[in-house]
C-alpha positions as CSV (number, residue, x, y, z in Angstrom):
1,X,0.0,0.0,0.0
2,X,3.0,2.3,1.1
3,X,4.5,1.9,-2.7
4,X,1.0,2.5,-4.8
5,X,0.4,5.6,-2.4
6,X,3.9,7.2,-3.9
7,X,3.2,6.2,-7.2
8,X,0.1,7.9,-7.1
9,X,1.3,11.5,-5.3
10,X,3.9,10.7,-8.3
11,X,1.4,10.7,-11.1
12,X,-1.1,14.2,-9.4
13,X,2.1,15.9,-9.1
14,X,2.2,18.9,-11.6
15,X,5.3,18.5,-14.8
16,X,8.6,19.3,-14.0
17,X,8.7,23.0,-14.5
18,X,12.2,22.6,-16.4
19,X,12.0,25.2,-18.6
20,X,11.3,27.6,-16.1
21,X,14.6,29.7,-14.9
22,X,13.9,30.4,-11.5
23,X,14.4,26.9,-10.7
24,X,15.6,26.4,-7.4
25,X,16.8,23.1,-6.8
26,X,18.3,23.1,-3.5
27,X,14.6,23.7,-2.6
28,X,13.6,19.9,-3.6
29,X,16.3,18.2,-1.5
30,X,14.8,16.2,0.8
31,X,15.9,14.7,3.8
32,X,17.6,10.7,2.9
33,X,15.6,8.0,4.4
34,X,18.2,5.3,5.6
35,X,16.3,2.8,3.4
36,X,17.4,5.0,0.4
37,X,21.3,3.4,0.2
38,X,22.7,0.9,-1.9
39,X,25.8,-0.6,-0.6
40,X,27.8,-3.8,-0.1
41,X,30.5,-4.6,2.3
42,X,32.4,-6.8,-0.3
43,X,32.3,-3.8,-3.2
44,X,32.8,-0.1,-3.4
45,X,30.2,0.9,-4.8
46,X,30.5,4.1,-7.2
47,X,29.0,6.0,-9.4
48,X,24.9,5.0,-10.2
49,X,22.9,5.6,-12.7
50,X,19.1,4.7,-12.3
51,X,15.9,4.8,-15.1
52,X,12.6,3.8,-14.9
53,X,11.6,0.8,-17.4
54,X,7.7,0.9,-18.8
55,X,6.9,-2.2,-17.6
56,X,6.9,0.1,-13.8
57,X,10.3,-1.5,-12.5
58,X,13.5,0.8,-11.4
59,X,16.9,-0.3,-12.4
60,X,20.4,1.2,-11.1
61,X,23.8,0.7,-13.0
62,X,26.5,0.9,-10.9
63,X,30.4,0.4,-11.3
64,X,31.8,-1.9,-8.5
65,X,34.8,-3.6,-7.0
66,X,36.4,-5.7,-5.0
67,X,37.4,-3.7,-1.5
68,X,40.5,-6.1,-0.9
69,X,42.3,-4.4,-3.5
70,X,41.7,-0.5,-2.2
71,X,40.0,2.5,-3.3
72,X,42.7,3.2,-6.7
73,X,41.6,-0.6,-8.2
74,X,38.7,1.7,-9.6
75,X,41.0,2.2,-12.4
76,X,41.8,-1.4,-13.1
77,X,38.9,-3.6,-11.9
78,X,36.0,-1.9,-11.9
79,X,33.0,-3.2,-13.7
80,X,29.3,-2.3,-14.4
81,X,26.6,-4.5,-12.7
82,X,22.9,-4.0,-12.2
83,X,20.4,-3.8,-9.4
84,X,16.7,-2.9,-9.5
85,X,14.0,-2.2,-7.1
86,X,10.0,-1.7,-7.1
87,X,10.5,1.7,-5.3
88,X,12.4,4.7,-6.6
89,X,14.5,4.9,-3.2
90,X,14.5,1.2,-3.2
91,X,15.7,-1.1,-1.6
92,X,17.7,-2.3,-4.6
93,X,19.0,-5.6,-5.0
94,X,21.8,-6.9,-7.4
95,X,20.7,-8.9,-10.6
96,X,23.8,-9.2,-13.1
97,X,27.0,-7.6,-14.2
98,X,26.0,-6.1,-17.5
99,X,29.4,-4.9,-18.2
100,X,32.0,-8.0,-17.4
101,X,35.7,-7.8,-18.1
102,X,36.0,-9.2,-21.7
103,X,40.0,-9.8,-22.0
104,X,42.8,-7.1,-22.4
105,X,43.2,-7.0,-26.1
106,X,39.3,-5.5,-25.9
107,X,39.5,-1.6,-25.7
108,X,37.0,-1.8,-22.5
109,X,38.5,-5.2,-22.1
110,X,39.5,-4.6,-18.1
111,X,37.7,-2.2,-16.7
112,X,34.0,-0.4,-17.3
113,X,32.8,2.8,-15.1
114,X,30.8,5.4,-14.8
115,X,27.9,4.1,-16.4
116,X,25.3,6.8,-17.7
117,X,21.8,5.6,-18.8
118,X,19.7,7.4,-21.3
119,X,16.4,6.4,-22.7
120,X,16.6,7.7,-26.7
121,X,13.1,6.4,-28.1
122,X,12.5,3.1,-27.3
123,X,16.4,2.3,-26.8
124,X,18.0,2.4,-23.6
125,X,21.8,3.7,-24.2
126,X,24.0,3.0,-21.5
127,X,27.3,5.0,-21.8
128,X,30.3,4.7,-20.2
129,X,34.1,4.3,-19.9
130,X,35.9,1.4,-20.3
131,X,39.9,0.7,-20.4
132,X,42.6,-1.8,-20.8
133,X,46.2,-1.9,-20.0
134,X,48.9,-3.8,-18.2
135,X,46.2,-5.4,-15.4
136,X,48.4,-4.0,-12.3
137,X,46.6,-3.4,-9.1
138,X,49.0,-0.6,-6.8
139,X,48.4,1.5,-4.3
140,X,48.2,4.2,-6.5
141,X,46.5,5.1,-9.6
142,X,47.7,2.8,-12.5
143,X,48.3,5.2,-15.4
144,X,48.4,2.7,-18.0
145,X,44.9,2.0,-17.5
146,X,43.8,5.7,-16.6
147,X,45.5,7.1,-20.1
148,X,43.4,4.4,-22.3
149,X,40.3,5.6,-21.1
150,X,37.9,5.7,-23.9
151,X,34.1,6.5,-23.8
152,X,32.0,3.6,-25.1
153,X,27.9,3.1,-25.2
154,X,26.0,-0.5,-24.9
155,X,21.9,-0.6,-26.4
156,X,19.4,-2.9,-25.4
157,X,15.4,-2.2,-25.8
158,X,14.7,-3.3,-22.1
159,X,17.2,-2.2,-18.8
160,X,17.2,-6.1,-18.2
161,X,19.2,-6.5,-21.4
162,X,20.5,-8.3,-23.4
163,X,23.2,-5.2,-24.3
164,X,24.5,-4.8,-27.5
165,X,28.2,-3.9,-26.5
166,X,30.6,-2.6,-29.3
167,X,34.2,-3.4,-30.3
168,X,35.1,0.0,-30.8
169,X,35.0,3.3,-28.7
170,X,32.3,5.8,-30.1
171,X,34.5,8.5,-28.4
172,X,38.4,8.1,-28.4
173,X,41.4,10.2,-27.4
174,X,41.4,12.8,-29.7
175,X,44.4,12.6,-32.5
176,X,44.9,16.4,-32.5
177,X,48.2,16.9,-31.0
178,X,47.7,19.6,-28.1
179,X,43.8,19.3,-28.1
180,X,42.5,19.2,-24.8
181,X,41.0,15.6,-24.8
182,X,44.3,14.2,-26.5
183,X,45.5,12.0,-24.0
184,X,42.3,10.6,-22.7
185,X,38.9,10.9,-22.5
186,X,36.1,9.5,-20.0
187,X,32.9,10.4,-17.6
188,X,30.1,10.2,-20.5
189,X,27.0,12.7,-19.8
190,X,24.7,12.0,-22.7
191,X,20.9,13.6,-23.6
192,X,18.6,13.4,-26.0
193,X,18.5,16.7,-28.4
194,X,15.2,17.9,-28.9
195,X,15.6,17.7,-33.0
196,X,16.8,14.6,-33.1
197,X,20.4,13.1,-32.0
198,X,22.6,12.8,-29.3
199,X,24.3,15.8,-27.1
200,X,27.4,14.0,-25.4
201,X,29.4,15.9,-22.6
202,X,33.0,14.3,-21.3
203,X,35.9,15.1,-19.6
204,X,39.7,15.1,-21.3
205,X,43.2,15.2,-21.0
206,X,45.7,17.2,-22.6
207,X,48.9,14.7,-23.4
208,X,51.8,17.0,-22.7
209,X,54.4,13.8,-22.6
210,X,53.9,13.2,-18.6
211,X,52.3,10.1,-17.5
212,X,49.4,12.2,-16.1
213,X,49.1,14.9,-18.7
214,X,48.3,18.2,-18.0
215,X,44.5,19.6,-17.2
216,X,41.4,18.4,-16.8
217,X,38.7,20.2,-19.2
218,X,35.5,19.2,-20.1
219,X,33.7,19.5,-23.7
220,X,31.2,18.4,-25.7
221,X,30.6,16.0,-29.1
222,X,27.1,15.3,-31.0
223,X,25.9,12.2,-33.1
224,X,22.7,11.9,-35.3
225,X,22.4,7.9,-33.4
226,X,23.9,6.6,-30.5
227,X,26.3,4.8,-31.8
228,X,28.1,7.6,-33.3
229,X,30.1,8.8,-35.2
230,X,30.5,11.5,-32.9
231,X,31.7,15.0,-34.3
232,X,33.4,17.6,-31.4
233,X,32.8,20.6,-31.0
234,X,35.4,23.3,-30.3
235,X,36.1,24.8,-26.7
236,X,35.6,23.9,-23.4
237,X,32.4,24.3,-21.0
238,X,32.3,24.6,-17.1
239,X,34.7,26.6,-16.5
240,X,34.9,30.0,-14.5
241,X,36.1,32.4,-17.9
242,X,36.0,35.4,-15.0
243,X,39.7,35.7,-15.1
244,X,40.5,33.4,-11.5
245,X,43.0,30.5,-11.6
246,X,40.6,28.5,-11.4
247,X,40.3,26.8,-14.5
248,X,38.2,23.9,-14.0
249,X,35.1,24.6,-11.3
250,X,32.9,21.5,-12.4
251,X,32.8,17.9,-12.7
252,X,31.0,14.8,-13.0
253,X,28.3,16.3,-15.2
254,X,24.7,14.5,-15.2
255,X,22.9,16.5,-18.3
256,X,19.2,16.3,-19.5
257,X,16.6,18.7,-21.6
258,X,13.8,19.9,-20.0
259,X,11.7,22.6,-21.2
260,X,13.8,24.8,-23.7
261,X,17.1,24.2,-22.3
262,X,19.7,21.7,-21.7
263,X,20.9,21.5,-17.8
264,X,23.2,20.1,-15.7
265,X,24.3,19.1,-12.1
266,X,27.8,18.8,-11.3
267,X,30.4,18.1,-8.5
268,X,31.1,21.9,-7.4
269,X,34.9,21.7,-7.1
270,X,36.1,24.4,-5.3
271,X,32.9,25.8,-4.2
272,X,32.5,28.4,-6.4
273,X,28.6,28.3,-6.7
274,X,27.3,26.2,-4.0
275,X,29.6,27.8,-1.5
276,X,30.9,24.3,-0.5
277,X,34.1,22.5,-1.9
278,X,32.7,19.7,-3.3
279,X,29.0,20.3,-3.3
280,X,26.6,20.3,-6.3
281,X,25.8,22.9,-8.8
282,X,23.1,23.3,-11.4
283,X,24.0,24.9,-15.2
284,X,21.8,25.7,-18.1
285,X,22.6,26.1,-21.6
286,X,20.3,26.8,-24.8
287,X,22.0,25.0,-26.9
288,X,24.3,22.3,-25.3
289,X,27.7,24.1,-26.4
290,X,27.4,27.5,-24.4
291,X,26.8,27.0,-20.6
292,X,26.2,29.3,-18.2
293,X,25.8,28.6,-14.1
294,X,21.6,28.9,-13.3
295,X,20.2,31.7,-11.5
296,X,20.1,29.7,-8.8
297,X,23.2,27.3,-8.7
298,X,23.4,25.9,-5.4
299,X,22.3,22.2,-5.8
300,X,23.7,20.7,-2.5
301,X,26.0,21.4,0.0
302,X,29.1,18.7,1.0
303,X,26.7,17.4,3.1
304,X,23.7,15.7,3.7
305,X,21.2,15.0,6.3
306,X,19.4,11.9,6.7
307,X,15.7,11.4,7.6
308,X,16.6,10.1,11.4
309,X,17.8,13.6,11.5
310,X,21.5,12.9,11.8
311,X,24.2,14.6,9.6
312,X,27.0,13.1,7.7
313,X,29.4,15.5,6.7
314,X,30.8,14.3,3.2
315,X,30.5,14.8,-0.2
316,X,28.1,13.0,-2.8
317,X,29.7,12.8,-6.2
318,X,28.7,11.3,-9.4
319,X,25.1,13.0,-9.7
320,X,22.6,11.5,-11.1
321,X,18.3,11.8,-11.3
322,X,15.5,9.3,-11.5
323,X,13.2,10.6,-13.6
324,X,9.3,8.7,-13.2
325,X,6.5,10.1,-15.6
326,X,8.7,13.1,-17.0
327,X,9.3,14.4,-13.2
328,X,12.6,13.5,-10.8
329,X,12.0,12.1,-8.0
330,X,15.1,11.8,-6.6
331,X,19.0,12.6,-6.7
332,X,21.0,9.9,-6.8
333,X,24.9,10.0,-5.5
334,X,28.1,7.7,-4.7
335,X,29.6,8.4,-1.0
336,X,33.0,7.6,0.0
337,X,33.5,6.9,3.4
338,X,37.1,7.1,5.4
339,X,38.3,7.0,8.5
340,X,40.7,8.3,10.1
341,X,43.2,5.6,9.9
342,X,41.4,3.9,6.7
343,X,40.6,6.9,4.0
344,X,38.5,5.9,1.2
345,X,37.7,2.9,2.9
346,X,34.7,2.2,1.3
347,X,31.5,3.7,-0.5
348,X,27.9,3.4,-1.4
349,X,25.3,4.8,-3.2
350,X,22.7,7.0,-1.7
351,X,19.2,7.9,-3.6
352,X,17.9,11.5,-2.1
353,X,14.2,11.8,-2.5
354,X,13.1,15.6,-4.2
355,X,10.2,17.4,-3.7
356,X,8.2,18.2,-7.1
């Protein structure tokens, strides 16, 4: 009774009033109820990116692994499984690994992460980034991996599969020595455009001949289907341009259209719009090329508060919304939790109900 009740205060709720620019986001966070986390003491769970299927059930694709091997193995042996749920904040329960490891000779052949799901007609498009290289776990991040990171998508007609996974990366490192994306490219944030096609935002790497290249930058590339190919467009979005050193303010972008405009919640890096390092921000863009921080950018601060009414004081990153009959109902997040003798000891996913 509890579930149809939600469903139907879901369904009288008026539409999402995208288009409208005094949208105030921070104004829909809810407090968390502690049934609303995903999490697993054998995996770190990262990353989460849930969709609602027709049929009325909600699905969650997550990248994962093993905690023996530390917080840096995200690099080398993560991979994308699957939970789903009858509820929106769940609980959700794991059902396959939709993206295995495949063999190193395979582009995405070791490793798969941050998984993206968009609904494009009747297609579900799961985007993401996938790697190989020498198979290494170390302490540290293994750079042979993190430099071959290559955006990739998987299609299927139902969020229970079976994906269509490709051989090839529909985005790769971009062969235009000294272009920003040059050494590597990853962190897929895809929407549907209005007119037909595909809007795809992702981070790069310059390659300046270090093994960790030089700047982070974020752009954007576009593609009539899915699949690709994808064409780039030049210049870089989310970033300051108001003459301070910092250079890159944003990350993890999760991007939809609503209304008349493309938007956008990302990690706030330095604080520069949510006034907390590491909180969420909300952009908007008319067209998908030219973004501009929202009237009202504060999307979360580096904390939450749960519905018990206790606090914990740490960022969410990797933003992402459940959408259910055109509205969101809820932010969803990865958490890293440390210690102070075990940092990045472990995380989960945490699904933060909004107010419509």
């Amino acid at each position: 009774m509890r579930r149809r009740t939600f469903l139907q205060t879901l369904s009288a709720m008026p539409a999402f009033a995208a288009v409208d620019s005094e949208l105030d986001f921070s104004k829909l966070i809810q407090p968390v109820p502690l049934r609303a986390k995903f999490i697993d003491e054998r995996y770190y769970i990262w990353c989460g990116a849930p969709v609602r299927s027709d049929d009325g059930g909600y699905h969650l694709y997550y990248s994962r692994w093993p905690r023996e091997y530390g917080h840096y193995a995200w690099v080398t042996k993560s991979e994308i499984a699957h939970a789903v749920a009858e509820h929106p904040l769940g609980p959700y329960h794991q059902r396959d690994v939709v993206m295995p490891a495949r063999g190193a000779t395979y582009w995405d052949g070791l490793c798969t992460h941050n998984p993206n799901i968009v609904r494009i007609g009747r297609q579900y498009c799961l985007f993401y980034m996938g790697n190989t290289g020498d198979g290494r776990i170390i302490p540290d991040l293994n750079y042979s991996h993190r430099n071959n990171q290559r955006i990739g998508v998987a299609l299927a007609d139902h969020p229970n599969g079976p994906w269509k996974r490709f051989d090839h990366p529909v985005l790769d490192a971009n062969p235009e020595p000294g272009s920003f994306d040059s050494l590597m490219v990853s962190n897929p944030a895809a929407a549907a455009m209005p007119g037909g096609g595909v809007l795809l935002v992702y981070k790069g790497v310059i390659n300046d001949g270090t093994p960790h290249g030089r700047r982070v930058r974020h752009g954007v590339a576009t593609a009539t289907s899915p699949a690709g190919p994808y064409k780039r467009h030049p210049g870089y979005i989310f970033e300051a341009n108001d003459g301070s050193r910092e250079w890159m303010v944003a990350e993890d972008p999760y991007l939809w259209h609503g209304g008349d405009r493309y938007w956008a919640i990302t990690r706030d890096v330095v604080g520069k719009f949510s006034g907390s390092p590491g909180g969420l921000a909300l952009f908007e863009s008319a067209d998908g090329f030219d973004w501009k921080w929202a009237k009202h950018p504060k999307v979360l601060d580096n904390w939450f508060q749960w519905a018990d009414g206790t606090r914990t004081n740490t960022r969410i990153e990797r933003p992402a919304l459940l959408f259910d009959g055109g509205k969101p109902v809820a932010l969803f997040g990865a958490v890293d939790v440390s210690s102070k003798d075990k940092p990045r000891n472990h995380a989960f996913n945490i699904h933060i109900p909004l107010a419509v």
